[in-house]
C-alpha positions in Angstrom: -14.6 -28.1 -51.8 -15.4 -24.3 -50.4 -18.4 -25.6 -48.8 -16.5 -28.3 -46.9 -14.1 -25.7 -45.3 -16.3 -23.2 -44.5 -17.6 -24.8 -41.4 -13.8 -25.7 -40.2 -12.6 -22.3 -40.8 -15.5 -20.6 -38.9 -15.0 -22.8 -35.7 -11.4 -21.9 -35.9 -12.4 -18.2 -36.1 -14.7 -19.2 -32.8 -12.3 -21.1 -30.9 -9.3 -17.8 -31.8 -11.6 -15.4 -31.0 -13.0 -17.4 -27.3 -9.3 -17.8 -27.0 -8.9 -13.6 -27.2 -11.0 -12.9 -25.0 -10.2 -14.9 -22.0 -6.5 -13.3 -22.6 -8.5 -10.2 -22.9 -10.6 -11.0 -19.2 -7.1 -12.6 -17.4 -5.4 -9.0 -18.1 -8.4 -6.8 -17.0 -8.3 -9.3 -14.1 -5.1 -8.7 -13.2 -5.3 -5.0 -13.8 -8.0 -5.2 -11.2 -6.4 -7.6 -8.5 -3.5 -5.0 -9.0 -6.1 -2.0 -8.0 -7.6 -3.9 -5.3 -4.2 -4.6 -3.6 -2.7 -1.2 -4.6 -5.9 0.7 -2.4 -5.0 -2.3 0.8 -1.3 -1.1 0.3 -2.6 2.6 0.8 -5.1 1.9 3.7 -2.3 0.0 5.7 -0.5 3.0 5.2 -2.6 5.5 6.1 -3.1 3.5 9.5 1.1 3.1 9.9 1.5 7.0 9.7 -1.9 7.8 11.6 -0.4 5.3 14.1 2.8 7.0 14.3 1.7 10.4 14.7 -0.4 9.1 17.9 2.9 7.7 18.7 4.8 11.3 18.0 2.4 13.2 19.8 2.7 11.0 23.0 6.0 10.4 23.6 7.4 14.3 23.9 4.5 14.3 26.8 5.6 11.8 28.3 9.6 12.7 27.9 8.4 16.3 29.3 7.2 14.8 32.4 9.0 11.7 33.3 11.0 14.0 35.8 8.7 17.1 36.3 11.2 19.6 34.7 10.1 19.9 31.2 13.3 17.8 29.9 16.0 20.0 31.2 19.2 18.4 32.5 20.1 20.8 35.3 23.8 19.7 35.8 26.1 20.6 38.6 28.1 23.0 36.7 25.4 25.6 36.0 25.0 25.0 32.3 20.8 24.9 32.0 19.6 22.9 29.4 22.4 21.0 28.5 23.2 17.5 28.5 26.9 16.4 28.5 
């Protein structure tokens, strides 16, 4: 009777242990997708704040300029440099 379940029992021990190791290949997967999206996150990132600094570093230029008086507010009642 031993003989007759040996067979049985080692495809069940095949068929568990195939079943393992896709569980085993969905999680490193996974873990991987996760990585791959984690480093786009990063890049697009990168690119908003390089973006932004461009955007920093233009726009007191062209605030300084828009008038020709290096963004003062000369007002009529002598105060220099402030805006009411």
């Amino acid at each position: 009777m031993m003989k007759k379940l040996l067979p049985s029992l080692f495809a069940l021990a095949l068929i568990a242990s195939a079943c393992g190791a896709s569980e085993e290949q969905k999680a490193e997967e996974q873990k991987s997708n996760e990585e791959q999206v984690d480093k786009k996150v990063d890049e697009v990132m990168n690119q908003l704040e390089e973006s932004a600094a461009e955007v920093e570093d233009a726009v007191p230029d062209s605030a300084a300029t828009e008038d020709g008086h290096e963004g003062h507010n000369h007002g009529e009642d002598g105060h220099e440099g402030q805006n009411h």
